[in-house]
N, C-alpha and C positions, 0 to 999 in steps of 0.2 A: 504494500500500500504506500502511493508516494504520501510524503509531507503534505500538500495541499489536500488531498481528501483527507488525511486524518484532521486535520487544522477544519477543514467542513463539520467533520462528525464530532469530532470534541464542540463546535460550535455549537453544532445543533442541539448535543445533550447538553450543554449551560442554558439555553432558551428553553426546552423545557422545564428543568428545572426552577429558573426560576419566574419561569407561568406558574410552576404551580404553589410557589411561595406565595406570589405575587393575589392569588385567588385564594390563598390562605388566610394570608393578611386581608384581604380587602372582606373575606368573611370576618375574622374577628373583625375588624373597626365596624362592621355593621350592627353585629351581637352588642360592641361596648355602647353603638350611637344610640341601640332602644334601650339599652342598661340606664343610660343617663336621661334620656327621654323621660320614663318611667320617673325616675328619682326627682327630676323634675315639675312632674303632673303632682308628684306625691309631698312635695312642699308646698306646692301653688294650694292645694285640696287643706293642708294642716294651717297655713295663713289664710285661708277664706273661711275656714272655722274659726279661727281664733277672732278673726275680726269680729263675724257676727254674733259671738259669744259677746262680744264688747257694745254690741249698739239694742 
């Protein structure tokens, strides 16, 4: 096998790999964005109670 096909095929298996980080990552950040989403809703819901406990 010359040098420039190996130089192709080692290319090739780095671009997989790192697709498939890349779709790894991009699912965690999506898990963390309704993690925070949630945590968010659920202050908003404890301060509109709290207010109208006050009025």
């Amino acid at each position: 096998m010359s040098d420039t096909e190996q130089y192709l095929l080692d290319a090739a298996d780095r671009c997989v790999r790192l697709a498939r980080v890349g779709r790894e990552l991009a699912a965690n950040l999506e898990s963390l964005s309704d993690d925070l989403m949630a945590k968010a809703v659920e202050l908003d819901t404890v301060r509109d109670k709290k207010k109208a406990g006050r009025n």
